[in-house]
C-alpha positions in Angstrom: 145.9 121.5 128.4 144.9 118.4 126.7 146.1 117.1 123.0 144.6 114.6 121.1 147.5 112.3 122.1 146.9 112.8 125.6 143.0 112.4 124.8 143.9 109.4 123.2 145.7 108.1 126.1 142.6 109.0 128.6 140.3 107.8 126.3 142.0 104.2 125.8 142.2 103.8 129.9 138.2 104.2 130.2 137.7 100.3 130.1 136.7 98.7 133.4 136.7 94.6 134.7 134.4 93.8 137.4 135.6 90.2 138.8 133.0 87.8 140.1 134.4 84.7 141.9 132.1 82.3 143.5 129.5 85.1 143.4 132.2 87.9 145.7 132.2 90.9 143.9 135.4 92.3 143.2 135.9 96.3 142.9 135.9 97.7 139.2 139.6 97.6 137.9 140.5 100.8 135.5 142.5 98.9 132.3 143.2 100.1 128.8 141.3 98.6 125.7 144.0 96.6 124.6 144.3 94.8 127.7 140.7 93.6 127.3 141.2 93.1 123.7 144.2 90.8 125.1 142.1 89.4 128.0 138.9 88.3 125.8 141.0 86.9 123.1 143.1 84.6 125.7 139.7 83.8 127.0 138.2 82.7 123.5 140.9 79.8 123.4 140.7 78.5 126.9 137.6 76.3 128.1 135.0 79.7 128.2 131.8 81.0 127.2 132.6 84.9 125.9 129.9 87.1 124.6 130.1 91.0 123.6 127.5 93.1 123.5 127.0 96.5 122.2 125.2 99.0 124.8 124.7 102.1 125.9 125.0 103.4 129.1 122.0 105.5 131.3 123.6 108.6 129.7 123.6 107.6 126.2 127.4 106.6 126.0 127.8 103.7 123.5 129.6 101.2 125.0 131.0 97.2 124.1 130.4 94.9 127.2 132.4 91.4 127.0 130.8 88.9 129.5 133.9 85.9 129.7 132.6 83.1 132.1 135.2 80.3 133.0 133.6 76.5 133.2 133.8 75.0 136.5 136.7 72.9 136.8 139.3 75.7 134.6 140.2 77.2 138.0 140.9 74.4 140.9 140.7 76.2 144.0 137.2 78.2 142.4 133.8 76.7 140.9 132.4 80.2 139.7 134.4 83.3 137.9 132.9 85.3 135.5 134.7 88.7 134.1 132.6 91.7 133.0 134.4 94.3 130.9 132.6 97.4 129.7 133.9 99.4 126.9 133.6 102.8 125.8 133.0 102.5 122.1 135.0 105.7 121.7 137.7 103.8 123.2 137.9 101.0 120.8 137.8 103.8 117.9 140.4 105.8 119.6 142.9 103.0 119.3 
């Protein structure tokens, strides 16, 4: 039987990071909201372009999606690495 705390809990573990390193696809990564909330506010004082947009999926789910794309040069062994993090709405309101 669920509660609302451990809705809460299931609910905060919906967000997703897709990797992209020198155009390799990484497979989706199951994370919590405040980890993204962590990741994309590290990423907004390094050398980055972030942008969040708010989406809905092919079902009608709202959803955030943060695109954080490194410049060339931050990583030195990769010229390329964009993160994609997707966001049930629900989530973020959950929290």
């Amino acid at each position: 039987m669920r509660t609302a705390r451990t809705t809460r809990r299931a609910a905060a573990r919906d967000a997703a990071l897709y990797l992209l390193v020198d155009g390799t696809k990484w497979r989706p990564r199951r994370i919590t909201a405040n980890e993204v909330r962590r990741c994309v506010n590290s990423a907004r004082r390094m050398p980055t372009d972030v942008h969040v947009y708010e989406t809905t999926d092919r079902d009608g789910i709202a959803l955030h999606v943060a695109h954080v794309h490194y410049h060339p040069g931050y990583w030195s062994d990769r010229d390329n690495v964009t993160e994609i993090y997707e966001i049930p709405t629900r989530a973020l309101t959950d929290l």
